[in-house]
C-alpha positions, 0 to 999 in steps of 0.5 A: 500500500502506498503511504498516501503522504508521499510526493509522486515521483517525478521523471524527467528527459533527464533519465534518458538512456540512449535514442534511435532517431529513424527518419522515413521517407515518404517518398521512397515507400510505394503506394502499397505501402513497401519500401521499393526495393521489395520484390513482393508487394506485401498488400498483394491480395495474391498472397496466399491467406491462411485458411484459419484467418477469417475474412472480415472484409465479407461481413454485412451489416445487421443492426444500426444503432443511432448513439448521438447526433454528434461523434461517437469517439470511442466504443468498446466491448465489456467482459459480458459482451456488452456494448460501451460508447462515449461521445461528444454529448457527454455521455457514457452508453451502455447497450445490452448484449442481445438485442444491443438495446440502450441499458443505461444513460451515465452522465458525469462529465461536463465536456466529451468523453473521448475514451472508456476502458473496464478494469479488471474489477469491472469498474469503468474508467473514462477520460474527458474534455473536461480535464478528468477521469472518473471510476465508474461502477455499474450496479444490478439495476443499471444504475451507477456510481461514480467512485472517485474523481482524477482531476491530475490534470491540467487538459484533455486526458486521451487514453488510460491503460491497466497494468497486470499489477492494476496500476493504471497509466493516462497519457494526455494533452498534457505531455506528461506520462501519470502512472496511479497505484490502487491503494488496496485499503480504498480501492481508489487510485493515487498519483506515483509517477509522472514521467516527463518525456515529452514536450507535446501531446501524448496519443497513446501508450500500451503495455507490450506483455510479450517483452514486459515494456512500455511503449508511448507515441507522441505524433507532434513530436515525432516520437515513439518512447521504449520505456521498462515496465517496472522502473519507468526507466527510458530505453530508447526512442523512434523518431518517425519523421513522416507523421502527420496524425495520432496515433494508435498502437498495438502489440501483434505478438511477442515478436513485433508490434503496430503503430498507426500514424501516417501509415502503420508502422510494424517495429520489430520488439528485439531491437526496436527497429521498423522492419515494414511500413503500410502506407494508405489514405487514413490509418491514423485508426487501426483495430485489433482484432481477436485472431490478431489481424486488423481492420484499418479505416481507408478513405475515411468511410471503407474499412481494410482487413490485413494481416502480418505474415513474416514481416510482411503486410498482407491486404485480404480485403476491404469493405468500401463505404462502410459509413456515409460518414468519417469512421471514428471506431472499431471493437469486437466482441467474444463472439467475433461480431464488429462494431464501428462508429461514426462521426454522425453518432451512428454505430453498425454491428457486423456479423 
């Protein structure tokens, strides 16, 4: 238990160990996203697919749910399959997992929602607008209670992550890293770490479990951090030159990770270099899905299935004009049934 009296700790650019610095040009990755030098176009559907990778490019839509008259930004899947979003109407949604029905309305923020995750204890955590997170818990009779308020911070918090020891980890507007510990006793969060190791805006961070490290992106700065999972202590960095988007990042197995910005970007975790870049119109959104393919949003409103076979990219199909609308957000459920979300504030089920 942490001794409530004590002083985060903080962390600064000071601690820095050692930084790669690799610059991507543009220019010389081909339209199908390789490098030129490449004999095989790695998103060339002639690639022979496994035949235990499921095309998802041949889904149909079954069910339209209309969450908001504005952006729907995040949706995501709970343990009991049910649905989640949150959107530029303040609110959290809730839809049950049958007839994916409205459950529960929870309003508790005074500006956007722009990111909802469950903890392991099934609690809900969201980040906002409005400079805050909020622990949520969800009651039998769809009711709530918001536990415990963070307002650490001084902007829009983006994304918050939980580690398998519970601590949680926020990055934000602010471009400071937090890192919270569960006091046990209370079973709330408090304030450890802030680890400064940028001078912008953080998008995203994830816990890569197959290396037991860290792994933050900042696309204003150019700059993806390695960092160790127990010290906080930086390892090294990336610095992609070609950004111009947020983020998103994703571990694809213990071998190798995704990063989309301007493109994805495969980096290999032994030695943290980029072994494969795929280049398209709009990845700054790609979505893991549970065979550990991804879909990626193209041109906005078509979504792309792909898969990365030894390094490679490989393209296995596309679903064109998805939405009438900019795409904000894919999930999936257990069951293997997708869910994506648009900037109209409509969600579509795919099966």
């Amino acid at each position: 238990m942490i001794n409530t009296l004590e002083k985060p700790k903080t962390i600064s650019k000071k601690s820095q160990i050692t930084e790669k610095k690799i610059i991507i040009n543009v220019n010389s990755i081909s339209k199908n996203g390789i490098k030129q030098k490449e004999k095989n176009p790695s998103t060339n559907t002639s690639n022979k697919i496994s035949m235990n990778i499921k095309d998802y490019s041949k889904l149909s839509s079954f069910k339209s749910i209309s969450d908001s008259i504005r952006p729907v930004y995040y949706i995501c899947a709970l343990q009991d399959d049910r649905l989640a979003t949150c959107s530029f109407d303040h609110s959290i949604k809730i839809y049950d997992n049958v007839k994916y029905k409205l459950q529960q309305k929870i309003k508790c923020h005074k500006s956007h929602v722009v990111y909802i995750t469950q903890l392991f204890d099934g609690r809900l955590l969201s980040c906002s607008r409005d400079c805050t997170m909020k622990l949520i818990k969800l009651t039998s009779d769809n009711s709530y209670k918001v536990e415990q308020t963070l307002n650490n911070y001084s902007n829009e918090v983006i994304k918050v992550i939980q580690l398998d020891n519970s601590k949680i980890i926020s990055c934000s507007v602010d471009p400071i890293i937090k890192i919270f510990d569960l006091v046990q006793l209370t079973n709330k969060f408090q304030l450890e770490n802030n680890l400064i190791l940028y001078t912008n805006k953080v998008d995203s961070i994830l816990d890569l479990k197959g290396v037991k490290e860290l792994i933050s992106a900042s696309h204003k700065e150019k700059l993806v951090v390695f960092w160790k999972l127990n010290t906080y202590e930086k390892i090294c960095s990336l610095n992609i030159e070609c950004w111009e988007r947020p983020c998103v990042l994703y571990e694809l197995n213990n071998n190798f990770a995704a990063i989309g910005g301007n493109g994805i970007y495969i980096i290999q975790l032994k030695n943290h270099n980029i072994t494969n870049v795929l280049q398209s119109n709009l990845t700054e959104y790609f979505y893991m899905l549970n065979d550990k393919t991804f879909l990626t949003i193209e041109s906005y409103y078509s979504l792309r299935h792909y898969k990365v076979d030894k390094k490679r990219v490989i393209l296995i199909g596309e679903i064109k004009e998805a939405h009438k609308k900019c795409i904000y957000s894919i999930c999936q459920f257990k069951n293997g049934i997708i869910a994506t979300a648009d900037f109209g504030g409509l969600i579509k089920l795919w099966k």
